[in-house]
C-alpha positions as a Python dict, from the first residue, in 0.01 Angstrom:
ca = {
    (1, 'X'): (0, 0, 0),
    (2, 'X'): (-141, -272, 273),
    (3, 'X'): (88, -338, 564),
    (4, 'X'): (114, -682, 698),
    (5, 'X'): (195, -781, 1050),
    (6, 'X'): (370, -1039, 1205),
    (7, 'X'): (296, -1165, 1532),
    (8, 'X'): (615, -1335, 1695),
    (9, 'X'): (565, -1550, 2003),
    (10, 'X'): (857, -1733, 2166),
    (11, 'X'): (884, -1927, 2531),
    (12, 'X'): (1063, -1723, 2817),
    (13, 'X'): (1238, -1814, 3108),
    (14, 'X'): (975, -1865, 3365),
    (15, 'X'): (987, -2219, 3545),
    (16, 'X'): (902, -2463, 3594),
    (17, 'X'): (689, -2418, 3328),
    (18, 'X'): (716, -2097, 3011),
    (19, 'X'): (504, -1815, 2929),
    (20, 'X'): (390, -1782, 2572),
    (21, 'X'): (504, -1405, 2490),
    (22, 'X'): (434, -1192, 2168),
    (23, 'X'): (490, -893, 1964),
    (24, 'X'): (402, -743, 1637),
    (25, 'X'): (647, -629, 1369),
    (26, 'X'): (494, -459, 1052),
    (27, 'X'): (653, -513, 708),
    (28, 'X'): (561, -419, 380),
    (29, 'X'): (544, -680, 199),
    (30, 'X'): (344, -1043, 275),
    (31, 'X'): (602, -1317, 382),
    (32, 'X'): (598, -1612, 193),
    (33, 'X'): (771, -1839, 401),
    (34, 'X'): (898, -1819, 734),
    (35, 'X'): (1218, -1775, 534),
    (36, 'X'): (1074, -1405, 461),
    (37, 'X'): (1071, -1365, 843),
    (38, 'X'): (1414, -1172, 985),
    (39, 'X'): (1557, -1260, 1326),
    (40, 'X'): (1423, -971, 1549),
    (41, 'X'): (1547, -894, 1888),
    (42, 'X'): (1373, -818, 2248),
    (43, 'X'): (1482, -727, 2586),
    (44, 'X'): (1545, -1089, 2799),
    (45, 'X'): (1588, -915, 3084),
    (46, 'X'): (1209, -882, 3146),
    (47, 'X'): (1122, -1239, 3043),
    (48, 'X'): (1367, -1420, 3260),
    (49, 'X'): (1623, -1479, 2992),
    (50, 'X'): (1887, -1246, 3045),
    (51, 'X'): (2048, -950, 3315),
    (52, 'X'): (1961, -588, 3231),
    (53, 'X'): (2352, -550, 3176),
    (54, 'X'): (2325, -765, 2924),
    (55, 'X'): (1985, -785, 2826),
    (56, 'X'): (1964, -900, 2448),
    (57, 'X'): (1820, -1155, 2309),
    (58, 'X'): (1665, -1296, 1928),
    (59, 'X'): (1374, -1521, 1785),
    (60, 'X'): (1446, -1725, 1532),
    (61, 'X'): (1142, -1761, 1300),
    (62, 'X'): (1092, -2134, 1256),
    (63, 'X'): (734, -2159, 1161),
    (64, 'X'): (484, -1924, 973),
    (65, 'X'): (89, -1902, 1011),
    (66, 'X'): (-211, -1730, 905),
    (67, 'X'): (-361, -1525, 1164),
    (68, 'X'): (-734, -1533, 1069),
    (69, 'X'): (-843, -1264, 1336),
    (70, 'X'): (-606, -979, 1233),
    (71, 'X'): (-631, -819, 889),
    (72, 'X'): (-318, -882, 627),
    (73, 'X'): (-185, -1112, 979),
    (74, 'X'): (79, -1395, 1028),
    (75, 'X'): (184, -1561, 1373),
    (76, 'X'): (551, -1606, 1354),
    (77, 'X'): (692, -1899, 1600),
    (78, 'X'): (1021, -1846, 1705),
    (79, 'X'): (1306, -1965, 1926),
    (80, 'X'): (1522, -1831, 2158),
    (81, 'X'): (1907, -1738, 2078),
    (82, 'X'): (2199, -1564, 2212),
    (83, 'X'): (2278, -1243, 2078),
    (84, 'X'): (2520, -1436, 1844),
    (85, 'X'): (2182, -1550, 1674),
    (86, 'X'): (2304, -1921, 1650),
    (87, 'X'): (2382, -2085, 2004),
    (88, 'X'): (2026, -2133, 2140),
    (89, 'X'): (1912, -2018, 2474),
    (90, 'X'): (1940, -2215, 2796),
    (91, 'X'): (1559, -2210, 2774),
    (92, 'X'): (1491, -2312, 2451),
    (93, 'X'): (1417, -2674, 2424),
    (94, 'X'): (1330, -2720, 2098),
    (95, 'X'): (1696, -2728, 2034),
    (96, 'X'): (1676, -3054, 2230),
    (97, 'X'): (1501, -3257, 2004),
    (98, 'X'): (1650, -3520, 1799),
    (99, 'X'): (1615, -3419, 1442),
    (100, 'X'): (1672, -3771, 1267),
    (101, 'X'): (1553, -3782, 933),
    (102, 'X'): (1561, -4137, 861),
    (103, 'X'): (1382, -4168, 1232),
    (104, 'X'): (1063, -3980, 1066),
    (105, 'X'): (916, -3952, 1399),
    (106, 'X'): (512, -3855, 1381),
    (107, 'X'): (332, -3689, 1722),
    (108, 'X'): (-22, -3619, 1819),
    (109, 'X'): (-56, -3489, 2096),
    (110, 'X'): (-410, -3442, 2305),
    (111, 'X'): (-419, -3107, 2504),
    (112, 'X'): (-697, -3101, 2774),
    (113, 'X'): (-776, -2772, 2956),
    (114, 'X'): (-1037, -2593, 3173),
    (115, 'X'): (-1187, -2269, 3097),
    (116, 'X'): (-1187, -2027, 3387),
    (117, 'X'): (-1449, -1735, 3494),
    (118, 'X'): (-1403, -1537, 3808),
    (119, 'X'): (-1135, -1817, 3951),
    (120, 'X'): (-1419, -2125, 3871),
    (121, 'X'): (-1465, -2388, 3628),
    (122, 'X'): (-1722, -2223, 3345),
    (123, 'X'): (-2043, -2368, 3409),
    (124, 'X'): (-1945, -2466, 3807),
    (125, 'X'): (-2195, -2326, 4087),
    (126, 'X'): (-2016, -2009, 4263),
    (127, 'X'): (-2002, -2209, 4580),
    (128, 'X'): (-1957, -2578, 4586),
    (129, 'X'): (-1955, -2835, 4350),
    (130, 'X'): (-2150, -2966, 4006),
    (131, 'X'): (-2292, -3298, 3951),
    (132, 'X'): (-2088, -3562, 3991),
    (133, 'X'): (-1850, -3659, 3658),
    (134, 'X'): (-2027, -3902, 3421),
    (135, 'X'): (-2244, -3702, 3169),
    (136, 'X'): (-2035, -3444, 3047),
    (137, 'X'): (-1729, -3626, 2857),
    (138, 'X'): (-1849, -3535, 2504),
    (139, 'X'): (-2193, -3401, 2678),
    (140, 'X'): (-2439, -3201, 2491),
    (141, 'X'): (-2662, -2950, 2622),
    (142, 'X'): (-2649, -2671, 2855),
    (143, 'X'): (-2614, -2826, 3172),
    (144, 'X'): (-2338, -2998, 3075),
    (145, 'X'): (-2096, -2775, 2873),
    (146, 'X'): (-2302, -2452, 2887),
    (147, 'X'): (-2328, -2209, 2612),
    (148, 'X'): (-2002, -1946, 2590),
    (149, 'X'): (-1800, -2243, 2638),
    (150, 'X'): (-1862, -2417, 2314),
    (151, 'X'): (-1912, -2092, 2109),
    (152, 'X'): (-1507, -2033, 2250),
    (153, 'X'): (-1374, -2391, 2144),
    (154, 'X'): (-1589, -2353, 1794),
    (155, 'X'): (-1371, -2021, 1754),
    (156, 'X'): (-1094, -2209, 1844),
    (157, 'X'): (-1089, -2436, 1595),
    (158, 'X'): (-1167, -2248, 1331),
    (159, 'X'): (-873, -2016, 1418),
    (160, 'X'): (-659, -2328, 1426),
    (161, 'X'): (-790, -2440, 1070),
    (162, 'X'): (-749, -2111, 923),
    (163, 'X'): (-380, -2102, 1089),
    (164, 'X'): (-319, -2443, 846),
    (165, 'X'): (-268, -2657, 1235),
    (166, 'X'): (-358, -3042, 1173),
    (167, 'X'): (-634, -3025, 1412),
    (168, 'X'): (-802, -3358, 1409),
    (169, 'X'): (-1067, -3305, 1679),
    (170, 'X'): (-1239, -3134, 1958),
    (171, 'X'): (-1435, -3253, 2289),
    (172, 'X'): (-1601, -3192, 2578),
    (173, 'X'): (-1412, -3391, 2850),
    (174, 'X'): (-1522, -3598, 3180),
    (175, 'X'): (-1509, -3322, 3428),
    (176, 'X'): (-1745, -3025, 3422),
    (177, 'X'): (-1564, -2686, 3192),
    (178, 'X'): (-1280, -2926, 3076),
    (179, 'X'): (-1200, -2951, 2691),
    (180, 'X'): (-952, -3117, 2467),
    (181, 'X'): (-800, -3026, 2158),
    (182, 'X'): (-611, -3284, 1931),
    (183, 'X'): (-294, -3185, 1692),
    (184, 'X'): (-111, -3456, 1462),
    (185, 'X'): (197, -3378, 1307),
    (186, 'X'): (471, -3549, 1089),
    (187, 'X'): (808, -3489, 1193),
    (188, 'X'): (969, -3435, 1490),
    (189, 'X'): (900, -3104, 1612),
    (190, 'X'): (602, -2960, 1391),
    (191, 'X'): (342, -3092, 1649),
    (192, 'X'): (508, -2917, 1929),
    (193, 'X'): (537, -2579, 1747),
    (194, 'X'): (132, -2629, 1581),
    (195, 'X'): (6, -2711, 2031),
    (196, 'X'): (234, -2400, 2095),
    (197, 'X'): (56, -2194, 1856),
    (198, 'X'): (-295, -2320, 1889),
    (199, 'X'): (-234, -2211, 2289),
    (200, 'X'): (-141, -1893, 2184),
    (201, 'X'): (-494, -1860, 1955),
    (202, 'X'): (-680, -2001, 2280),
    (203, 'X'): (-504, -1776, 2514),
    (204, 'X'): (-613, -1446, 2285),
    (205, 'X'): (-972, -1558, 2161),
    (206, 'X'): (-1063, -1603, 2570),
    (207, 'X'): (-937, -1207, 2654),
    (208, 'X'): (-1204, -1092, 2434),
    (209, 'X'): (-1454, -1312, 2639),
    (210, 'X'): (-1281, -1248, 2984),
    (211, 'X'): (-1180, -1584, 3057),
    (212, 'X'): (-893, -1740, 3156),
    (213, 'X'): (-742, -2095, 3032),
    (214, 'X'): (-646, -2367, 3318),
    (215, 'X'): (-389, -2543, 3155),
    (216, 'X'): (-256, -2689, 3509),
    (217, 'X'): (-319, -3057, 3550),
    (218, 'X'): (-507, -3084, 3909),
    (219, 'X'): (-645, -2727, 3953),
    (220, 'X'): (-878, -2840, 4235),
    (221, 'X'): (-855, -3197, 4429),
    (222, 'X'): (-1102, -3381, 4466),
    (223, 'X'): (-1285, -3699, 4238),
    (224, 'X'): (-1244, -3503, 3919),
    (225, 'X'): (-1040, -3637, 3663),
    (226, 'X'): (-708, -3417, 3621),
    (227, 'X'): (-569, -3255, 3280),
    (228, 'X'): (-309, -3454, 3071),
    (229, 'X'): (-182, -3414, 2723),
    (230, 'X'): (-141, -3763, 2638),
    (231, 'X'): (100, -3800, 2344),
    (232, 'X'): (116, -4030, 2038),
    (233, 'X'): (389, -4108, 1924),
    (234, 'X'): (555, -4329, 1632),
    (235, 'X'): (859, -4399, 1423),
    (236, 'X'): (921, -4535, 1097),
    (237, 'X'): (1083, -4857, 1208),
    (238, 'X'): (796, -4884, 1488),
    (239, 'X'): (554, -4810, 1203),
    (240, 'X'): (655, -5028, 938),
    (241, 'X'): (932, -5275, 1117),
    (242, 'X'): (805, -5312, 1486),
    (243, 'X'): (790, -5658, 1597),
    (244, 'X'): (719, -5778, 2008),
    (245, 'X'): (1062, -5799, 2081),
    (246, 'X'): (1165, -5446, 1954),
    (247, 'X'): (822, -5359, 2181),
    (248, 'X'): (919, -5534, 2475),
    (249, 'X'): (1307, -5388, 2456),
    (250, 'X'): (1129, -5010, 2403),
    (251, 'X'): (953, -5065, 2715),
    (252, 'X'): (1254, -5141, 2905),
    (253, 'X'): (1374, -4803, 2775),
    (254, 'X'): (1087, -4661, 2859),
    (255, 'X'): (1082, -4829, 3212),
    (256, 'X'): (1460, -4722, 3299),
    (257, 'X'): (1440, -4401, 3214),
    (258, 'X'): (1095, -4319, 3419),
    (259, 'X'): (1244, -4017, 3602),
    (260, 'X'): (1347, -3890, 3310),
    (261, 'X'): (1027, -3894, 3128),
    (262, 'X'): (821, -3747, 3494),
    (263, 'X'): (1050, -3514, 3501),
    (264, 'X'): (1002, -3329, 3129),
    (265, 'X'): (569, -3439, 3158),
    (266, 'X'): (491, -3117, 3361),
    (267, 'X'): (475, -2997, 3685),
    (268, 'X'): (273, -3141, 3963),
    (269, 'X'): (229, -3439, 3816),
    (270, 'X'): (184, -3628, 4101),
    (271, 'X'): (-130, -3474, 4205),
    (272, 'X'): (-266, -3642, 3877),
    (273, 'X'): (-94, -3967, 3864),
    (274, 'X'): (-246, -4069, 4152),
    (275, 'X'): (-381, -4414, 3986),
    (276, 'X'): (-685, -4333, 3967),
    (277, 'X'): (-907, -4146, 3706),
    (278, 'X'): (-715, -4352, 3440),
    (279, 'X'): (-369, -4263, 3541),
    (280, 'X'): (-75, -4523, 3677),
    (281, 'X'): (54, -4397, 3986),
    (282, 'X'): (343, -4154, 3938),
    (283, 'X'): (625, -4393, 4085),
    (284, 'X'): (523, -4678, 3896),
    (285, 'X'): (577, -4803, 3499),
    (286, 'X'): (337, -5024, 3323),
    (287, 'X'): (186, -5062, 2956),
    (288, 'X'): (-131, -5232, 2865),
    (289, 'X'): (-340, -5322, 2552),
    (290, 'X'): (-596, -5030, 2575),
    (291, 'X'): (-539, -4973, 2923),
    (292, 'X'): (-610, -4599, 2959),
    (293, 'X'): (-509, -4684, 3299),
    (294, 'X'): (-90, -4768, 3244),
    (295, 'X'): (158, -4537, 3159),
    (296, 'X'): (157, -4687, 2770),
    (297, 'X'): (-151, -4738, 2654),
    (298, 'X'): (-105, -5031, 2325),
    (299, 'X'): (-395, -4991, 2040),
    (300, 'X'): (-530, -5318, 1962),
    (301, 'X'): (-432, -5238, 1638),
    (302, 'X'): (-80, -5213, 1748),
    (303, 'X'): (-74, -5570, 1871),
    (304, 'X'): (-261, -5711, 1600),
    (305, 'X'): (-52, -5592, 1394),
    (306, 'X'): (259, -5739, 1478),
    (307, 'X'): (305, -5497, 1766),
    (308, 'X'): (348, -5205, 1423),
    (309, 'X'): (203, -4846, 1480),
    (310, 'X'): (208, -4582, 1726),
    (311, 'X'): (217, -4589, 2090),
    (312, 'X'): (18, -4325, 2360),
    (313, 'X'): (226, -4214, 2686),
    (314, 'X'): (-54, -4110, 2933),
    (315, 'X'): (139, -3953, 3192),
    (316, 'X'): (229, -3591, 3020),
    (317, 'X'): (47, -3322, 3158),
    (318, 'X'): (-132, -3054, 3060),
    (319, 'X'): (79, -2747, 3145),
    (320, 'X'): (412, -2951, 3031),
    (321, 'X'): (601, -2831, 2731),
    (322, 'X'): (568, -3005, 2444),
    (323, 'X'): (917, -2961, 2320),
    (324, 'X'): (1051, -3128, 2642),
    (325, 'X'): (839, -3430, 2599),
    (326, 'X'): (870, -3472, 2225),
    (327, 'X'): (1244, -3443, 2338),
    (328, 'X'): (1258, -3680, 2606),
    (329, 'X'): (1070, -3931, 2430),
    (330, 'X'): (1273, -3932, 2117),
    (331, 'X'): (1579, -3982, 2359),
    (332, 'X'): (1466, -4296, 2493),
    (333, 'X'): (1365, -4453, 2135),
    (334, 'X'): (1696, -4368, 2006),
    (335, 'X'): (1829, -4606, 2311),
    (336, 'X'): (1684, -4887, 2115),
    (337, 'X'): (1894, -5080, 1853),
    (338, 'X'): (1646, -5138, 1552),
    (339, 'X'): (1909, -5409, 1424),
}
């Protein structure tokens, strides 16, 4: 009789930003829904989560994967709870997000990373700098992505596939060892939990090539562009309703609640939204038709449409959580009368 296990990753306590953590429970028989997946418990008191006096914890399954690289395996993604198994943790922000049907938010989020040998950029000189930026954003060819590189973000993807994640692309990105991954997702926190898992598959794939993932947004200063995770976002009402003045009195959300929104985009943000290397400067608010260069970038599509479709905030970083942004940005639409 096959045994089947079940990989369960949750978030812990760390700050200002969480550690993915995981462990394996084997079951008999092949889950067919995260349904099939039992609430299973684990010592908080090593993850930041909880006092050894009163150390327990539980993951609540809330989304189910194929694991391609294990035989007869599933990734389980879970969120923290008290021991009561229905208040959620302190640390768990997924329980922050506004889960509005008729809102039918949509996400895509763009995570950018490095990939790390021996401390360095892959591909970097051991001392000193590359070239300039300028041919490697989508490069080809060894000197400008190298070889292991691309054979890891190939895997990568395929993994992701497998796993049944919307992937919609990959790329090479404008400074030397940096990559990007994008995820779409309908609903309001299925994109967050499919970044959160396709991290996880990154995270595991590199051990087994010993190298490390970068996910911080400035790792070196410098006149290299920084890591973001730019996110997409949409509503049905901005999708099929929109309208300039419903734009312009989003933006004023937007614009009011700017501390807000820094705030849940990652840490050390303002070593990347500096204004330059298309970033607005950290303390400032601005939106622009295809301005990669404003905190809201506008599609042309979006204003020739009647100002209808989806929207990209630039200024989420890398290493921020995307629960906490998905969160903060559903917030600030909900400030918005649509009537």
């Amino acid at each position: 009789m096959p045994k089947y296990k079940l990989e369960y990753i949750w978030l812990d306590g760390y700050q200002p930003v969480p550690n993915l953590r995981g462990k394996t429970k084997v079951i008999n028989e092949a889950p067919q829904s995260v349904e099939d997946c039992p609430l299973w418990g684990f010592d908080g008191s090593s993850t930041q989560q909880a006092e050894g006096s009163n150390s327990d914890c539980m993951l609540k399954p809330v989304g189910l994967y194929p694991d391609a690289a294990r035989e007869n395996g599933y990734i389980v993604m879970c969120e923290v709870m008290m021991p009561d198994c229905t208040t959620p943790h302190p640390s768990n922000y997924r329980a922050t997000i506004l889960d509005d049907p008729e809102m039918e938010a949509w996400f895509g989020l763009e995570q950018e990373y490095f990939l790390y040998h021996n401390k360095r950029p892959l591909g970097w000189p051991n001392d000193g700098f590359p070239d300039p930026q300028g041919e490697y954003y989508t490069g080809v060819g060894y000197a400008n992505v190298g070889s292991v590189a691309r054979e890891i973000v190939e895997q990568h993807l395929d993994l992701c596939l497998d796993a049944g994640i919307n992937h919609e692309g990959i790329n090479a990105e404008v400074a030397k060892g940096q990559w990007e991954f994008q995820i779409f997702s309908k609903g309001s926190k299925k994109c967050a939990d499919d970044i959160w898992v396709a991290r996880y598959l990154l995270l595991r794939l590199c051990e087994s090539y010993k190298v490390d993932v970068e996910w911080h947004c400035k790792p070196f200063l410098g006149d290299w562009n920084g890591s973001g995770m730019h996110c997409n976002f949409s509503t049905k009402h901005m999708r099929e309703v929109g309208g300039k003045d419903y734009f312009m009195k989003l933006m004023d959300s937007f614009e009011k609640n700017i501390d807000e929104h820094i705030a849940a985009y990652g840490p050390d943000n303002h070593l990347r939204l500096t204004g330059l290397h298309e970033t607005q400067s950290i303390d400032k608010f601005s939106w622009g038709i295809a301005d990669r260069g404003a905190s809201i970038r506008v599609p042309h599509s979006f204003a020739n449409d009647d100002y209808k479709g989806y929207l990209e905030d630039r200024r989420p970083n890398s290493q921020g959580d995307p629960y906490q942004i998905c969160s903060r940005i559903l917030k600030t639409i909900a400030e918005v009368p649509t009537s």
